[in-house]
C-alpha positions as CSV (number, residue, x, y, z in Angstrom):
1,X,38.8,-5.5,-151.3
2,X,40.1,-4.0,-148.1
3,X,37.6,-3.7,-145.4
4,X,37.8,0.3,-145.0
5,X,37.1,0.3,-148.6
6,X,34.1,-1.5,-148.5
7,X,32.7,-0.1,-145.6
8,X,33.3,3.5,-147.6
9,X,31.7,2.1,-150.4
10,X,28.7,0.6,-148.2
11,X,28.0,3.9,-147.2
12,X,28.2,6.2,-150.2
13,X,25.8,3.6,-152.0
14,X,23.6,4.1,-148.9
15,X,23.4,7.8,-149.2
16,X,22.8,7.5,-153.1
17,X,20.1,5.4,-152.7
18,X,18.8,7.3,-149.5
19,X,18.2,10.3,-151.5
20,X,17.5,8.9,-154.7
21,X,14.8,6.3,-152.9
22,X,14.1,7.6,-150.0
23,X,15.4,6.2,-147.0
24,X,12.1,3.8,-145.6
25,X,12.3,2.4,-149.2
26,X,15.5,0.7,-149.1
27,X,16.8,-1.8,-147.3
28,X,19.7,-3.9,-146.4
29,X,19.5,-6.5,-149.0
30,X,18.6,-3.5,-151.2
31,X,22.3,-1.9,-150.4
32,X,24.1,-5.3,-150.3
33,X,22.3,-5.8,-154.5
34,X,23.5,-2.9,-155.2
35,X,27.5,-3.1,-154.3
36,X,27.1,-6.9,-155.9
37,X,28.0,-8.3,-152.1
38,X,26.2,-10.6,-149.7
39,X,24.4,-9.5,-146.6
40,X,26.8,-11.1,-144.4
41,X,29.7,-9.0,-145.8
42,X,27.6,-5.9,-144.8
43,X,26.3,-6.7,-142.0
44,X,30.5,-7.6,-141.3
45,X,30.8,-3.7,-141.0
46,X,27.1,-3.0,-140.2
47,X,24.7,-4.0,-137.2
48,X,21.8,-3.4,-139.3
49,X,20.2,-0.4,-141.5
50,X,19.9,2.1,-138.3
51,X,23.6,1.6,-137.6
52,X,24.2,3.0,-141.6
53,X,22.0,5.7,-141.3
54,X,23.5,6.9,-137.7
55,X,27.0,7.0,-140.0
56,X,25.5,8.6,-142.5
57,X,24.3,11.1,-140.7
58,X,27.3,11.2,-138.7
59,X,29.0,12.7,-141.7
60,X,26.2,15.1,-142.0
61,X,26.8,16.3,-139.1
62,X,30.4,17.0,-139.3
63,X,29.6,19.1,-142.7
64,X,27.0,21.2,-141.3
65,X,29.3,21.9,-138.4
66,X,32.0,23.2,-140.8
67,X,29.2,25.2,-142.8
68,X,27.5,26.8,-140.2
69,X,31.3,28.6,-138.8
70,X,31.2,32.0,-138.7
71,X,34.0,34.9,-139.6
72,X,36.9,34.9,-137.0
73,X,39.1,38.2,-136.3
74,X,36.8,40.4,-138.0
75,X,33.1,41.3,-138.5
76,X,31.0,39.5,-141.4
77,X,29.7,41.1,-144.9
78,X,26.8,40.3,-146.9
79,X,29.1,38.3,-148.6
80,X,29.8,36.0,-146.1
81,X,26.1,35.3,-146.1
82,X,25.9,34.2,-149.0
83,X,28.8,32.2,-148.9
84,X,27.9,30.6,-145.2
85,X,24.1,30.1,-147.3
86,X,25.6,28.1,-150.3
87,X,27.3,25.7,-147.5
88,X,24.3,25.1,-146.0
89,X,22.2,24.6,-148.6
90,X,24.6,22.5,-150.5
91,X,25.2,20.2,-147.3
92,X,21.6,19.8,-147.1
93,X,21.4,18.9,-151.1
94,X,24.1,16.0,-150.6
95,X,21.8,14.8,-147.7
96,X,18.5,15.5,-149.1
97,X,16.9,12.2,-147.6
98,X,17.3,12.8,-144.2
99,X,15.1,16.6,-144.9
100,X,12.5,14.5,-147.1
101,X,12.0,11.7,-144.8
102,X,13.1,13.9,-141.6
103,X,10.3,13.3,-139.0
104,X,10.1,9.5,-139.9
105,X,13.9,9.4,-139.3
106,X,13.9,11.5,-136.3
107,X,10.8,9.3,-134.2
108,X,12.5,6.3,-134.8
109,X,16.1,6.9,-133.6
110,X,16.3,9.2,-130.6
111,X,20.3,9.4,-130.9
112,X,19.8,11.3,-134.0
113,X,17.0,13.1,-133.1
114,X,19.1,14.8,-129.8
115,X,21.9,15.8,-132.6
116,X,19.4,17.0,-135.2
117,X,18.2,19.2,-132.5
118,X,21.9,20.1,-131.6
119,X,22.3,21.1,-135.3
120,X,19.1,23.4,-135.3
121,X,20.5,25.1,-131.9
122,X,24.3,25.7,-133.7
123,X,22.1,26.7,-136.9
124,X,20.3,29.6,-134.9
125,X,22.9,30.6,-133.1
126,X,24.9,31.5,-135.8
127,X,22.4,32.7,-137.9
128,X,21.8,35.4,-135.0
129,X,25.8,35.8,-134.3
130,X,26.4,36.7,-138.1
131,X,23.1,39.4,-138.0
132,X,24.6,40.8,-134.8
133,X,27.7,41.3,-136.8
134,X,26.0,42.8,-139.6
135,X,24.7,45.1,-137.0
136,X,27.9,46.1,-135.5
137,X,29.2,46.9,-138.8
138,X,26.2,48.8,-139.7
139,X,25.1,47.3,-142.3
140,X,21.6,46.4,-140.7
141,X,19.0,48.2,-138.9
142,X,17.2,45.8,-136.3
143,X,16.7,45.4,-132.6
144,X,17.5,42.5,-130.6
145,X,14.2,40.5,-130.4
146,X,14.2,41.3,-134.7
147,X,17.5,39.4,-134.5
148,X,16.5,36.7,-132.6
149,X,13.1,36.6,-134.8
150,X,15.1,36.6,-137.7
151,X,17.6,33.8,-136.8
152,X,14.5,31.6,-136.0
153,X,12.7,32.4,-139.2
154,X,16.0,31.5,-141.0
155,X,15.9,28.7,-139.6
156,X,12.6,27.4,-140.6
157,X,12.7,28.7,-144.5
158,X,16.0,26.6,-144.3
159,X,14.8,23.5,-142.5
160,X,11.6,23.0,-144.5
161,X,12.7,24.4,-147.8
162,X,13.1,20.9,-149.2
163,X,9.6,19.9,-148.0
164,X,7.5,23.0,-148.8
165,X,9.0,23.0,-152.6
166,X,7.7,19.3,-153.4
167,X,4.2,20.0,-152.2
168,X,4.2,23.1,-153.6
169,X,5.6,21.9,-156.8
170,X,3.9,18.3,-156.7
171,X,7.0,16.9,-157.5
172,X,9.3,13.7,-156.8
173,X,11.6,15.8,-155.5
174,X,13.6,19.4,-155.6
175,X,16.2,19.8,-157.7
176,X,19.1,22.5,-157.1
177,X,17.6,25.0,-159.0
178,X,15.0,25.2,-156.4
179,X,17.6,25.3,-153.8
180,X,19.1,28.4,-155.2
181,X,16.0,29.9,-155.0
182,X,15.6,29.0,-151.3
183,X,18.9,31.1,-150.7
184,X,16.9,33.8,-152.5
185,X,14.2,33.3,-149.9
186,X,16.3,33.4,-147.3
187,X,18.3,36.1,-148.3
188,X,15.3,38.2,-148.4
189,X,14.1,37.6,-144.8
190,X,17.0,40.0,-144.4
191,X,16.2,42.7,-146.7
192,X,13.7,44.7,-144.6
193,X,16.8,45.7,-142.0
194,X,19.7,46.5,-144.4
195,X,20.0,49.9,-145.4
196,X,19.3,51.6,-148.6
197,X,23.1,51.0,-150.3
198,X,23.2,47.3,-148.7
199,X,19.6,46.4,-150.1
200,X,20.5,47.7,-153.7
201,X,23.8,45.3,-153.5
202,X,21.4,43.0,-152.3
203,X,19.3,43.0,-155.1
204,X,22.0,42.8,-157.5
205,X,23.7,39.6,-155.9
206,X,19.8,38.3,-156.3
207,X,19.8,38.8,-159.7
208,X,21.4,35.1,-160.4
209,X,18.8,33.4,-158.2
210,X,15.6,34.7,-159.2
């Protein structure tokens, strides 16, 4: 097998088992067992577990950067939230270990813990650049500091949703169900400043999340 393909296939196991595990739980050997190869051959294409997490989350990276863009040419629409939302949420789904296990991750690699914070300063600023928007267009009612608040509070529903649902829940882990219904939450953060037409449309686009 060609070495690009079993470096791919290195880490797309990784990220499987990541999530599925959790990432303190599995190791090199655990990876090498589970693409049937030896620990030398992985270690060909990897120093050692850290340097297949900091690919991973590489790739994470790059797909939260293309979730997070906002409208170009024009200002943004409810529906844009909830498309720019889905993104986000989905991204965070497909890379639900590094939310689960994030402040283990984050203490032990300062790298990633410099471009996690990165993410969460894109991830704010566009949350407040698409409420600004909504502003412009009228579509909500709210000062600058609310914007600001807003964005942050977004943030943290977002961030923590993962988390907060397994305690709460007592569970394993979330499922995607529960993800839609963090949208919801989200979603509703904004509610309070949208005016009376824009809330009932709102409510209706709720309707499949609830």
């Amino acid at each position: 097998m060609a070495p690009r393909q079993t470096r791919e296939r290195i880490l797309e196991a990784s990220l499987a088992m990541f999530n599925a595990q959790g990432e303190p739980n599995v190791t090199t050997n655990h990876i090498a067992d589970e693409l049937a190869i030896s620990p030398g051959n992985l270690y060909y294409h990897f120093r050692n577990k850290e340097d297949i997490v900091e690919q991973v989350f590489m790739r994470y990276e790059a797909r939260m950067d293309e979730a997070l863009l906002v409208p170009e040419g024009r200002l943004p629409d409810l529906e844009d939230v909830w498309m720019q939302l889905h993104l986000v949420f989905e991204c965070m789904w497909n890379y639900r270990f590094l939310y689960r296990d994030l402040v283990d991750i984050l203490s032990r690699n300062r790298k990633l813990k410099a471009h996690f914070a990165r993410i969460l300063d894109r991830a704010a600023l566009s949350a407040a650049a698409v409420l600004r928007g909504l502003a412009e267009a009228g579509i909500v009612r709210a000062t600058a500091d609310e914007i600001r608040a807003t964005a942050e509070n977004i943030l943290l529903v977002a961030t923590f949703w993962l988390n907060f649902n397994i305690v709460r829940n007592a569970r394993a882990d979330s499922s995607q169900d529960d993800l839609t219904r963090g949208i919801y939450q989200v979603m509703l953060l904004i509610a309070p400043f949208l005016r009376d037409a824009e809330r009932a449309h709102l409510n209706t686009l709720a309707q499949a999340y609830r």
